[in-house]
N, C-alpha and C positions, 0 to 999 in steps of 0.2 A: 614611397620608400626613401630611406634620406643617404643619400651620399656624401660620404668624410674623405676627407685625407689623411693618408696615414703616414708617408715617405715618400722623398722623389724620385719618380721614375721618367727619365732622359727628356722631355721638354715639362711634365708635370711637374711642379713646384705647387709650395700651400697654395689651397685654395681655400675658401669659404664652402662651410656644408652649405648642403641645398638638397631640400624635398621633393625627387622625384616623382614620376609616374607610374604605376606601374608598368606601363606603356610608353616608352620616351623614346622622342624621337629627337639626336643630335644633331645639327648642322654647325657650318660658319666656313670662312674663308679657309682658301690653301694655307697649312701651315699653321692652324691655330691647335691642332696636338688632337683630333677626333683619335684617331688611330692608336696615340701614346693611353689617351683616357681609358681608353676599351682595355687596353693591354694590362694598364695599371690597375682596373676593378679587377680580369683574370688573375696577376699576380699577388692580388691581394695589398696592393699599396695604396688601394683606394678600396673601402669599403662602405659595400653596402649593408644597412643595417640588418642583425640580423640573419647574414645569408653569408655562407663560408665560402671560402674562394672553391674549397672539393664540389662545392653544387653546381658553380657556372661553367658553363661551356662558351668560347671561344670560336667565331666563327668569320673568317675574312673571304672574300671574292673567291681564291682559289680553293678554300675548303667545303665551299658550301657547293659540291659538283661529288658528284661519284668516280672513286677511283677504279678503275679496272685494272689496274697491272697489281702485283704481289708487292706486299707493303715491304716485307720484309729485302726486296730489292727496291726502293725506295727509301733514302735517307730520312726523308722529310718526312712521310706517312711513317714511317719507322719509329720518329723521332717524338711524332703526335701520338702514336698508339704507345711507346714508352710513357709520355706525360702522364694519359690519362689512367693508364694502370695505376698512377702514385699517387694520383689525386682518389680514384677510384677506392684504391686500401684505406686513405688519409679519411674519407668519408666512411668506410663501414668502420672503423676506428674509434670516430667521434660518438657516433651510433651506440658501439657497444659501451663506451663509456658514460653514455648517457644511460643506457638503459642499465649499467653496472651499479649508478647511485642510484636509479630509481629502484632496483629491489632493496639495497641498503638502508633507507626510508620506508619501505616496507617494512622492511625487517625490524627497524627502530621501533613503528608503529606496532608494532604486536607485542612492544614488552617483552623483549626476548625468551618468547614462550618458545621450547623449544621443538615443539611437535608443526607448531606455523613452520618455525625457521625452515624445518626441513621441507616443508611443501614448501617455503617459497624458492628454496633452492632446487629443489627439482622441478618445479612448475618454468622456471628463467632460463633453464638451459636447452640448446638448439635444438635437441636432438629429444625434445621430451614429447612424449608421444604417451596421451592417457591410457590409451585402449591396448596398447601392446605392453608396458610397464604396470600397471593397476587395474586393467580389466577385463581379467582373465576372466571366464567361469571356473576355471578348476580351481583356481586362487579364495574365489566365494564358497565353494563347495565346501574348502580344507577351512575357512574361517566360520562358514556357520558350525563347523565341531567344534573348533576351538571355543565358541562362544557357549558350544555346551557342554565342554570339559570343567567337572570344578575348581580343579586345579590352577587352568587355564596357566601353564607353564610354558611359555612360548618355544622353550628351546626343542620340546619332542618336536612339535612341528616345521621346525624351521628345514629339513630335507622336504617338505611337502608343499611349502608356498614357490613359489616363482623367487628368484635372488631378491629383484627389486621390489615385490609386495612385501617381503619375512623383512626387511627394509624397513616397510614405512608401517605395518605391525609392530614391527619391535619397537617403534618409536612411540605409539601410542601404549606399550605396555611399561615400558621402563619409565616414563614420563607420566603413569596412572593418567592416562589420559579415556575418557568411556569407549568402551569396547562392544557392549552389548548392544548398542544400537548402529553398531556400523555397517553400512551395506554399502551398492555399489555408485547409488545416486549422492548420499551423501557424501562418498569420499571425491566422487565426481566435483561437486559443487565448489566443493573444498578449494581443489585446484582451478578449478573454472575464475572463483573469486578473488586465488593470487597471483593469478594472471589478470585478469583484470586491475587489481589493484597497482598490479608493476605499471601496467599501462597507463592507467591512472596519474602515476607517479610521472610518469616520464611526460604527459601533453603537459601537465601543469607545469613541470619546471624549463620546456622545450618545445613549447606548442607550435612553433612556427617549422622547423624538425620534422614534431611527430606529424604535419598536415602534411610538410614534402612527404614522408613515406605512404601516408594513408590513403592520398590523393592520386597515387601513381599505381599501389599496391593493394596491403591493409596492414590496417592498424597493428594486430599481431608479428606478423612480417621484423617486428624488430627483436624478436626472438630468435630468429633463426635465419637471419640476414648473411648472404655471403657473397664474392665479389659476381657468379653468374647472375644474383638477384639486380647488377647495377648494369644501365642498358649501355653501350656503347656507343657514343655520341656521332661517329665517323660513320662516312658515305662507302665502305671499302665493299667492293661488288665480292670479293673473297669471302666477306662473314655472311653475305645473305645467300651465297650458293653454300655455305658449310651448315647453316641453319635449314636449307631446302633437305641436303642432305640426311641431316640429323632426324629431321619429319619422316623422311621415306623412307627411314630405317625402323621407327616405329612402329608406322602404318606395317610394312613389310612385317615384323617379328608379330604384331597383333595378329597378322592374316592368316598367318604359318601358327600362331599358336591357337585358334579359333578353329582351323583343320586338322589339328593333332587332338585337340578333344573332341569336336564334331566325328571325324571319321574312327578316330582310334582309341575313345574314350580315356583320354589321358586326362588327370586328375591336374589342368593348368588352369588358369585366370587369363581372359582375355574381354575385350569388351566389344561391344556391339559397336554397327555405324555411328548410334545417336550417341553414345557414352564417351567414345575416343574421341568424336568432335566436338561435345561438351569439356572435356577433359583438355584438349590441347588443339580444338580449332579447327580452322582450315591452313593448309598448308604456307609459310612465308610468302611464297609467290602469288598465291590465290590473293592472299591479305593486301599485299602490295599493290594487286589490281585493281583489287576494290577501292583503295586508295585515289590511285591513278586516275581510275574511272568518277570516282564523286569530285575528284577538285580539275577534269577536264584541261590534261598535259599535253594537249594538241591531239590527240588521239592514241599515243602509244602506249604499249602497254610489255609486260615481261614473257619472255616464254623458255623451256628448258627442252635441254633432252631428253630421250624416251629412257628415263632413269629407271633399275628396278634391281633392287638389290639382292646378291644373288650367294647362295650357300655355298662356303669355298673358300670366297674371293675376300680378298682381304679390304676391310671399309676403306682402309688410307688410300687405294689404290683405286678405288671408284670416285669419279665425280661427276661434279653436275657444273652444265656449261646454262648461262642466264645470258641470254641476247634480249634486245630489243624489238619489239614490230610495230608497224602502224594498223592499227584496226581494220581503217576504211583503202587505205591503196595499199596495204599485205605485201609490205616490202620488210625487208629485214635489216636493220643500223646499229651502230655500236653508239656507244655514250659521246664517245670524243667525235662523230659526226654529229653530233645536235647542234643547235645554236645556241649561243649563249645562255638566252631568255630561258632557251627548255630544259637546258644544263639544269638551269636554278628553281625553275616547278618541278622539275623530276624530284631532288636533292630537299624541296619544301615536302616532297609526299611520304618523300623516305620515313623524315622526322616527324610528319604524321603517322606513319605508320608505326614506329618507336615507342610512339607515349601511348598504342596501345595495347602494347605487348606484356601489361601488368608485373611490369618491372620500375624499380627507382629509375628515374628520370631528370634531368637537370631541372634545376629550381629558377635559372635564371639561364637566359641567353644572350650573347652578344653580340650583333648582329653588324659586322663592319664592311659595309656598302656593297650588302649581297644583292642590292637593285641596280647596280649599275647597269648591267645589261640588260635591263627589261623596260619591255615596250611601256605607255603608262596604264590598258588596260590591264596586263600583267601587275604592273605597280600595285593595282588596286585590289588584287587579288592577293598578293601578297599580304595586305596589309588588314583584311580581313581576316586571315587566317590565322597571322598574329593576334589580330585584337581578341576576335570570336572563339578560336580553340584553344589558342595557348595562355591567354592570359583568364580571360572570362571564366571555361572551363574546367582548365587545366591550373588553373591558378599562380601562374609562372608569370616572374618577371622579364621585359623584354627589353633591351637600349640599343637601338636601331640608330649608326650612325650611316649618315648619308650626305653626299656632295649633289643633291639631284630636288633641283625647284620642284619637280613634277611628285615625287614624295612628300615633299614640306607641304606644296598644296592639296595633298591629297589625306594628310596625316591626320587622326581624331584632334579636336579642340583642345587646346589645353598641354599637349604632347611634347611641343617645340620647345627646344632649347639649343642655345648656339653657344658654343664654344668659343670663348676669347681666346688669342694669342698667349697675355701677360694679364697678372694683375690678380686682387685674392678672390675677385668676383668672378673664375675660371670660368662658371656655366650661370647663364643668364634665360630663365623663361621668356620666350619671345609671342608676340602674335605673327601667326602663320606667315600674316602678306608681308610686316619688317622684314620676318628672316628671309623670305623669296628677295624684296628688294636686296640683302645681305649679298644673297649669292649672285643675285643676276645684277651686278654695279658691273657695269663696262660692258654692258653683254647687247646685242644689239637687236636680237627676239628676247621674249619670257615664255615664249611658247616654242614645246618639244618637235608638236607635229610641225610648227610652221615651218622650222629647224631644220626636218627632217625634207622638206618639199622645198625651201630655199637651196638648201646643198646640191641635189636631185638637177633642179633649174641650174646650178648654175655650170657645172661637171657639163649638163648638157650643152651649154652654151659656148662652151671654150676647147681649143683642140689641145693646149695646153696641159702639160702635167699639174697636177694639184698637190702645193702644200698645205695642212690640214693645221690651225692653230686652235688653244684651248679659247679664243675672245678675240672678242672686236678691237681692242687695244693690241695686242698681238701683231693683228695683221696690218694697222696704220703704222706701226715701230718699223716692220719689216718696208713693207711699203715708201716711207719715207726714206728709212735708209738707202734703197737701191735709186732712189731720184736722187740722193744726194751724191751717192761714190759712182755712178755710172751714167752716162751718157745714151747705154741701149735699152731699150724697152724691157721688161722684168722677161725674163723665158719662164716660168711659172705663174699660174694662179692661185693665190692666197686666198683660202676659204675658211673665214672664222666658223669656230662652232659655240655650243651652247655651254660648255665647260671640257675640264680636262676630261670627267666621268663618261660626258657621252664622248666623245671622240676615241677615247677608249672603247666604247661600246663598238661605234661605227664602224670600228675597224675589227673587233673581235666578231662582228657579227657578217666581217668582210665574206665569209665561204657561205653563207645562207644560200640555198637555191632559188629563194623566190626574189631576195630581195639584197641579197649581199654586196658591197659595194664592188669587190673584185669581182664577181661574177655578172656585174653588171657593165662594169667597165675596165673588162678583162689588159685594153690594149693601151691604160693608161700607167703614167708613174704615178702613186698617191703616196704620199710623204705626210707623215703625221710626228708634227714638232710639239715635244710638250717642255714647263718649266721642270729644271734639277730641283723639284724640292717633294713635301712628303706626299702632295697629292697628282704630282704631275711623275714622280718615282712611279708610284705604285700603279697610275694610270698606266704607264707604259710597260711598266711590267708584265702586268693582268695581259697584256696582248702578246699569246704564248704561241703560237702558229709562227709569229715570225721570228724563227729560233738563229738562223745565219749571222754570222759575226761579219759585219762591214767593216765597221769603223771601233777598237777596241780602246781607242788615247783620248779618255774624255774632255781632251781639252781641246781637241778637233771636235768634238761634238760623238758621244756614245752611239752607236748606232746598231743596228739590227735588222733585217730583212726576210722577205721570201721572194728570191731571183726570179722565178716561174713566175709569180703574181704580179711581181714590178712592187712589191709593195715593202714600204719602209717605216722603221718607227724610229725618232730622231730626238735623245734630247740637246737641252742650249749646250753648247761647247763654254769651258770654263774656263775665266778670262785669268789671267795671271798676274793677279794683283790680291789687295786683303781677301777676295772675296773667295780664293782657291781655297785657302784653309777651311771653306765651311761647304768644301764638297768632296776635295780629293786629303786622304790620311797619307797614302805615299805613292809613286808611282803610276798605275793608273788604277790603285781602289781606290772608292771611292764610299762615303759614309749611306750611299742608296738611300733611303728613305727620313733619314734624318739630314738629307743635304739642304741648303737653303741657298736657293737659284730661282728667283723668278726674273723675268726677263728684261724687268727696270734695273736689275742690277747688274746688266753688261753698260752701261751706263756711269755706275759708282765712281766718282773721282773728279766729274765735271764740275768745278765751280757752281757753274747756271743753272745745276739740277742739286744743289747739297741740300737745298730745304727738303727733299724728296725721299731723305733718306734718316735713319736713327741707328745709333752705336745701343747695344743691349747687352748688358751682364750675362752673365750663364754660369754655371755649377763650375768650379775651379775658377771662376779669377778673370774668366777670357772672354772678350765682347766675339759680337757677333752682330753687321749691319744688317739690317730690316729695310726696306721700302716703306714709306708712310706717306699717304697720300692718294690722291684719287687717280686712279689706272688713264682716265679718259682725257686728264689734266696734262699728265705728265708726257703723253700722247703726243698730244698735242703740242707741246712745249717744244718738243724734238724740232718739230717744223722750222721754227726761229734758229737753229742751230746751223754751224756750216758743214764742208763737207769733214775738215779735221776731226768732227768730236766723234766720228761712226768708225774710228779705227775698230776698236772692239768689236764689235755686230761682224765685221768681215769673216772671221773666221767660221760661222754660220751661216753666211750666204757663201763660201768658199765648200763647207759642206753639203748643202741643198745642189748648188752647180755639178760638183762631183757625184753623185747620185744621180741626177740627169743624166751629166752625160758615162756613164758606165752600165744604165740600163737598156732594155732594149724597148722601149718607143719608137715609132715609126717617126723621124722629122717633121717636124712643123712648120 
């Protein structure tokens, strides 16, 4: 698939097209615009060939989780289920205007005969149904007389035909079109072949189109397309109990209408066991399981109320309640107790279950670092299911951006592409192990588990509270700063991690029973410091549990908590110099995810570090300094520095102190 540029959107500027994967996997440094690119293919400022923005779905960390509360008291879900309504119309729109010129081309194609025109006009429209508008017997009965009238005057007859047969009769008599050999297969065929030929029409001039519908649905289907036919992309636990619902009302009027003619010979239509679950399946929830159950979600599975719908009662006032259980320990949990990782295999089975509900389906997904929290056998699950069902299968494009080595190395061949900061060659094909070196520069593992059993080790080794930084340069900056402005031994321990992404993880996946880092080490402080900028925002964002406002004056350092746990999540405090304008707008808002704050730039203004740094244009006229240089260099470099040049950093270690000491730790 080839990727263009179309207009800038907030760090995206031109770039050079480039030939995707079907399957593409993004990486690169904090800050090189992952997050803007995704947004910019969504809004359509970056397109993919071929594929309209109405077909892609939009998918970030927080969305790819199942909601349980009511959307419509939710601004945000509110605000996503508004979007895709108007993307949803925007697409059956396109549809029928394609399938609008394809009958017109028909039409062309027949020499404006005018006995075709009217089948192909009544063959095109939604609601055209051969067997109830043209395939009456009493309609065959009244035309074999007509055909043995010699007269053959149409208008005696026209109270005896059905409205819409004396219709397309009259069409072939006013039009002297043959009469005497018409019967019910030919007129069949008729329409069988201007539908077909609409169809026709339409893969030729929109074949990639007519496959998204064909491939999700059928081919016909674009006849009579409406917006229930397009599947809703959103995890909202309210549409699969409204959909449970809507089943057991079915099931219920079948059952009741099966015993009104069984017992009391009432002249109704109902269908057997095998025919309704031919017909419309087994129930959402059964589906779901079956789901669940073949891609092995840790063992849990859906279950409902003793639902049964009842004569009387009014359906709006019935519902159905969808809890969670675990198969093998038969416990009962809501969604928002899962861990992270199961958050995101629940929320991947959902949307297995989606695309096979024989409805339009998204053509393309955007997958913005829904692996952050998962383990790497998790990772590798994931990432088969993208390759194997959604692409292979399903025939969907997939652009999976990700901040996490353990993806890159685990990504198909060929996949990787990294994101540049600047410049027109925005996205660069990489080999696998470059882009791992890419991410893991300054990092002082390349390995997840080692990562995860270093941390473990060293929590265990110290009575210390623990602050949490995104890298190995991180914790020497901090580290040297407190040898140089103080005298006493550091009162915390600095524990670099493996990136912002995991550290985010670590800590979202803090309430885990088995393995969580608060429930492991209930009686400590853990403080998790990330950079103001777009990947170190959104790291600390994503960690939603610790919802308490500490510290609200981002230039004391943004801060957030959960007092019960001792646990904090901390970004840099923001120094008062050029470098506030490219975080705070006024006051204490601040630009969140478009801020640019990594932690070489509490530093900015030193003589002895200017090579360290670059002034950069931007949209309107107004620079904006960058860090440039090697993380482990610049590190370093600090050491040679005296104690004058660490004014800035204090406010950060003034923060980290204050957190100490205002929690409740036992003394050290």
């Amino acid at each position: 698939m080839k990727l263009k540029y179309k207009e800038d959107h907030i760090s995206i500027k031109y770039f050079d097209e480039i030939d995707l994967e079907d399957f593409t996997v993004f990486t690169g440094k904090n800050g090189s615009g992952k997050t803007h690119l995704l947004e910019a293919i969504d809004l359509g400022k970056a397109e993919v060939e071929g594929v309209d923005k109405s077909e892609i779905v939009y998918y970030n960390y927080n969305d790819f989780s199942v909601f349980e509360g009511k959307t419509q008291n939710d601004p945000l879900r509110n605000q996503r289920r508004y979007n895709w309504n108007n993307e949803r119309n925007q697409l059956i729109q396109r549809i029928n205007e394609a399938k609008q010129r394809a009958y017109q081309k028909a039409v062309r194609d027949s020499g404006n005969d005018a006995v075709e025109n009217y089948i192909y006009d009544q063959a095109q429209k939604p609601n055209f149904d051969f067997e109830n508008q043209f395939g009456k017997a009493e309609d065959y009965a009244v035309l074999e007389e007509f055909k043995a009238d010699d007269i053959l005057n149409i208008n005696r007859y026209s109270s005896r035909f059905s409205p819409s047969f004396y219709q397309l009769i009259n069409q072939f008599v006013v039009n002297k079109k043959e009469i005497l050999t018409l019967d019910k297969k030919l007129l069949e065929d008729y329409f069988t072949n201007a539908r077909e030929r609409i169809i026709e029409n339409f893969e030729t001039e929109n074949k990639e189109l007519f496959q998204y519908i064909d491939e999700s649905t059928t081919g016909d289907k674009i006849f009579s397309l409406n917006p229930n036919d397009i599947e809703n992309p959103d995890f909202f636990l309210e549409d699969i109990a409204n959909e449970e619902k809507e089943y057991q009302f079915k099931k219920t009027k079948n059952s009741l209408d099966k015993l009104e003619a069984e017992e009391w010979g009432s002249e109704i239509e109902y269908l057997d066991k095998d025919a309704f679950l031919d017909k419309y399946g087994s129930s959402p929830v059964e589906q779901i399981n079956e789901v669940l159950k073949e891609y092995d979600c840790n063992g849990y599975f859906l279950t409902t109320n003793r639902f049964q719908a009842q004569l009387g009662q009014d359906k709006k006032n019935m519902n159905v309640n969808i809890q969670l259980k675990h198969r093998e320990k038969n416990y009962q949990t809501t969604f928002k107790q899962l861990s992270s990782g199961e958050k995101t295999l629940i929320a991947l089975s959902l949307l297995i279950y989606k695309t096979r509900k024989n409805k339009v389906i998204p053509r393309m997904l955007l997958l913005d670092e829904v692996d952050s929290s998962l383990h790497p056998s998790m990772i590798k699950r994931l990432l088969s299911v993208i390759q194997e069902h959604f692409v292979r299968k399903l025939k969907m494009k997939v652009i999976l951006a990700t901040h996490s080595p353990t993806t890159v190395a685990l990504a198909p061949p060929d996949s990787v592409f990294t994101v540049e900061r600047s410049g027109n060659k925005k996205i660069i094909k990489e080999d696998i192990q470059k882009a791992i070196d890419i991410l893991t520069e300054g990092f002082a593992t390349l390995n997840v588990d080692e990562s995860n059993l270093g941390i473990e080790y060293n929590i265990s080794n110290t009575d210390l509270p623990i602050l949490f930084t995104e890298g190995i340069t991180d914790k020497i900056i901090i580290e040297t700063a407190w040898e140089k402005l103080y005298d006493t031994s550091m009162p915390f321990f600095v524990q670099d991690c493996f990136d912002a992404s995991f550290l985010a993880n670590l800590f979202r996946r803090g309430y885990d029973t088995n393995d969580g880092i608060f429930v492991n080490h209930h009686d400590r402080i853990l403080i998790a410091l990330f950079d103001f900028d777009e990947e170190g925002y959104n790291s600390w964002n994503s960690i939603v549990k610790l919802d308490e406002n500490f510290e609200p004056d981002p230039r004391k350092g943004l801060a957030k908590c959960n007092q019960e746990k001792n646990a904090f999540k901390l970004l840099l405090p923001v120094p008062g110099n050029d470098i506030e304008k490219q975080v705070i707008k006024s006051g204490n808002h601040t630009f969140k995810n478009d801020s640019l704050l990594p932690i070489e730039l509490l530093f900015y203004g030193l003589p002895e570090l200017s090579s360290f740094y670059r002034k950069e244009l931007v949209t309107g006229g107004s620079e904006v300094v960058e860090f440039r240089g090697k993380k482990r260099k610049f590190a370093n470099k600090l050491k040679d520095l005296d104690k004058s040049k660490f004014n800035s950093i204090v406010p950060l270690l003034d923060q980290i102190k204050r957190i100490i000491n205002t929690s409740t730790q036992p003394d050290v």
